[in-house]
C-alpha atoms as an extended CHARMM CRD file, in Angstrom:
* protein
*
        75  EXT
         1         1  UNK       CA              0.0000000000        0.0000000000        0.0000000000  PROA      1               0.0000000000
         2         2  UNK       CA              2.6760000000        2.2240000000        1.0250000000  PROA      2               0.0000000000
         3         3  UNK       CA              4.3420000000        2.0450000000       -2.4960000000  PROA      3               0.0000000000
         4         4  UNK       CA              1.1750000000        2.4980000000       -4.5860000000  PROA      4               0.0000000000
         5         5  UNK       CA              1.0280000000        6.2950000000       -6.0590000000  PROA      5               0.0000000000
         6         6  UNK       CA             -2.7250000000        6.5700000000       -5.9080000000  PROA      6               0.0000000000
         7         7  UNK       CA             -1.9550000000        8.8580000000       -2.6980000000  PROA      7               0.0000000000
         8         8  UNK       CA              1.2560000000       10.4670000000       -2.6190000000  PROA      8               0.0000000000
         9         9  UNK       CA              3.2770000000        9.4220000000        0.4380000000  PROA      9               0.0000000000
        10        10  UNK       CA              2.4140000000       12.1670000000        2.5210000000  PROA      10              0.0000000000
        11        11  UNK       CA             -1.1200000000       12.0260000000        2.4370000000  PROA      11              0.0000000000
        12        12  UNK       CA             -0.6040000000        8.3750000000        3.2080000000  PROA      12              0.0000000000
        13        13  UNK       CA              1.1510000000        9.3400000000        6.5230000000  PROA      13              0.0000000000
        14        14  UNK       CA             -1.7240000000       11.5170000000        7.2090000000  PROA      14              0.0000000000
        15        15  UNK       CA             -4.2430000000        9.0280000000        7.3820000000  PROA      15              0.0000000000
        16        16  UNK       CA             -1.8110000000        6.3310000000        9.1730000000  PROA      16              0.0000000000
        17        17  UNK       CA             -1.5250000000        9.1750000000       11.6730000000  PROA      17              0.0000000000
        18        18  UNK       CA             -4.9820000000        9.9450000000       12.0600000000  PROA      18              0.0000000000
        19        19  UNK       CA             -5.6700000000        5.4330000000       12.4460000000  PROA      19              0.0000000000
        20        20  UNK       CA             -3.4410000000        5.5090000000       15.4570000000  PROA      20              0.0000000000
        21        21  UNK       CA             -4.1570000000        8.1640000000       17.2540000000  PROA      21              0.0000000000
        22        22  UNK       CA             -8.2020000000        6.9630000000       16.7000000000  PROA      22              0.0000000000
        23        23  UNK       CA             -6.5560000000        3.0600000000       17.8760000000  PROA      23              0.0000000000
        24        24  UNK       CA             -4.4700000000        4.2850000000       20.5010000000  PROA      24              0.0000000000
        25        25  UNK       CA             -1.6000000000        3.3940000000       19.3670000000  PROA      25              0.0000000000
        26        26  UNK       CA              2.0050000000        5.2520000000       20.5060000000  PROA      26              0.0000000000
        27        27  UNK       CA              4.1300000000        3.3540000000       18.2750000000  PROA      27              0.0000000000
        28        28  UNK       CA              2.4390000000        3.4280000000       15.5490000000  PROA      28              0.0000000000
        29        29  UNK       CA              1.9710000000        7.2200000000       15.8710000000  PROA      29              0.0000000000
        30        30  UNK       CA              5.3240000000        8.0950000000       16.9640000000  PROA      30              0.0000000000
        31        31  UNK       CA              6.4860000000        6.1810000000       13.1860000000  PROA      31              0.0000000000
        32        32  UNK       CA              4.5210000000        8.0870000000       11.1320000000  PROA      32              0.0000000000
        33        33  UNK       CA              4.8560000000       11.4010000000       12.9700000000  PROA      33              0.0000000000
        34        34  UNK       CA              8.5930000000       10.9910000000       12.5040000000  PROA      34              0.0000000000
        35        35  UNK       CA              8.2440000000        9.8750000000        8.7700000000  PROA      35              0.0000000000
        36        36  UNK       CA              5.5600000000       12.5900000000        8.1720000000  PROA      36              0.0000000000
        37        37  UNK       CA              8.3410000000       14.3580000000        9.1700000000  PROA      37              0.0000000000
        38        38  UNK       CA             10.6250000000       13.4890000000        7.1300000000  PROA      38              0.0000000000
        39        39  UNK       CA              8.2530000000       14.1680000000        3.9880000000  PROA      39              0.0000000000
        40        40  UNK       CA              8.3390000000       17.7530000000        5.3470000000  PROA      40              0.0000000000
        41        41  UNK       CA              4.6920000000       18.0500000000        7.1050000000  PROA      41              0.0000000000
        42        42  UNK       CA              4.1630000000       21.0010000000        9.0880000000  PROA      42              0.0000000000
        43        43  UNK       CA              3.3020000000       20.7920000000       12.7810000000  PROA      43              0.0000000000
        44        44  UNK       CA              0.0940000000       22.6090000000       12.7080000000  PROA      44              0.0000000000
        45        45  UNK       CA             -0.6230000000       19.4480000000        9.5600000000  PROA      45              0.0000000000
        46        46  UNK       CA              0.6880000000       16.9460000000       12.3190000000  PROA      46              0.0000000000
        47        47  UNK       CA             -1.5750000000       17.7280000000       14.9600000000  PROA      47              0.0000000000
        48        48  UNK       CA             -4.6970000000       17.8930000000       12.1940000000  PROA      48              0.0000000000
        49        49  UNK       CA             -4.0870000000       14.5780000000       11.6510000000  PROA      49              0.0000000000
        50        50  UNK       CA             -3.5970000000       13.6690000000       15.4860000000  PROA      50              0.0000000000
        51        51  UNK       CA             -7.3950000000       15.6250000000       15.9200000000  PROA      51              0.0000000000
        52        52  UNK       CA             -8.7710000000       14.0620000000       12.9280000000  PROA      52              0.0000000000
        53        53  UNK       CA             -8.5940000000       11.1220000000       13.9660000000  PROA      53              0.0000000000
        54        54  UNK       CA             -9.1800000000       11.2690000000       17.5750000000  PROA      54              0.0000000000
        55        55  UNK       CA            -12.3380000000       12.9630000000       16.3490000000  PROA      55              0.0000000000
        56        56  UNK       CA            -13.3550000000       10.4070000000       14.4910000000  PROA      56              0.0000000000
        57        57  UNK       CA            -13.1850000000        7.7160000000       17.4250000000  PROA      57              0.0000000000
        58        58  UNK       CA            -14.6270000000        9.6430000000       19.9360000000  PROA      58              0.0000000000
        59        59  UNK       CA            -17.4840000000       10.4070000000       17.5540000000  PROA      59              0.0000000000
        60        60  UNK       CA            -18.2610000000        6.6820000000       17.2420000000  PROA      60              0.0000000000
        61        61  UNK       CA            -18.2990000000        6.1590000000       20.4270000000  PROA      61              0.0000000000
        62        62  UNK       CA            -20.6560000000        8.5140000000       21.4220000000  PROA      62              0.0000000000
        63        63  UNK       CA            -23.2330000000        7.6910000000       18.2380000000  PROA      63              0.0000000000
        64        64  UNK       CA            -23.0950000000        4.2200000000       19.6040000000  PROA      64              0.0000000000
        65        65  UNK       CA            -23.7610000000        5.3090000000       23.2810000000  PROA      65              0.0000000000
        66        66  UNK       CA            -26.3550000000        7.6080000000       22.5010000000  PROA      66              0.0000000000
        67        67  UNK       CA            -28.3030000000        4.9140000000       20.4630000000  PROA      67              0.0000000000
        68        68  UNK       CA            -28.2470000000        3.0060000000       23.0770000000  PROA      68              0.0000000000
        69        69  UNK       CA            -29.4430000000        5.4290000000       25.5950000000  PROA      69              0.0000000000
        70        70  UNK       CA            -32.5250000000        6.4880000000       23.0310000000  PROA      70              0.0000000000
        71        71  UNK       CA            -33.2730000000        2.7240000000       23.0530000000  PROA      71              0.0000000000
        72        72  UNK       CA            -33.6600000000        2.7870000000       26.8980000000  PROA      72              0.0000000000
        73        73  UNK       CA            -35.5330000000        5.6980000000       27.3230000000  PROA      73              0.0000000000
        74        74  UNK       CA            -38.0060000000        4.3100000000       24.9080000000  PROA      74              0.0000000000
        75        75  UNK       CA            -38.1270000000        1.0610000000       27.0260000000  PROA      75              0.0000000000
C-alpha cells in the first residue's frame, strides 16, 4: 500500500496518523509522525491529523452510546 502512487506518500502518513491516534496506538503514531516528518509536514498538519482522527473515534463512540441510551428511554 505504502508504495502504490494513488496517494502520494504524505497524504498516506496523514491518514496512518490519524488510524493511530483513533486506535491508541504510541508506536504506531510516533512512526509516522517521525516519517511525516521526514516528507516535510508542518506541525500545525501533524496535529490535524492527530485531531482528525481522535475525532473520528470519539465520535463513534458517542453515536453508539447515545443509540443506546434512546433505546432505553423508549423502554
Amino acid at each position: 500500500m505504502m508504495v502504490d502512487d494513488a496517494l502520494p506518500p504524505l497524504t498516506k502518513e496523514f491518514v496512518s496518523i490519524g488510524a493511530a491516534a483513533a486506535l491508541g496506538s504510541p508506536h504506531c503514531l510516533n512512526t509516522h509522525l517521525e516519517v511525516a516528518r521526514e516528507f516535510g509536514a508542518s506541525e500545525e498538519q501533524l496535529l490535524l491529523a492527530i485531531i482528525i482522527g481522535a475525532s473520528i473515534t470519539e465520535t463513534t463512540a458517542l453515536s453508539k452510546a447515545l443509540r443506546v441510551y434512546q433505546e432505553f428511554k423508549e423502554k
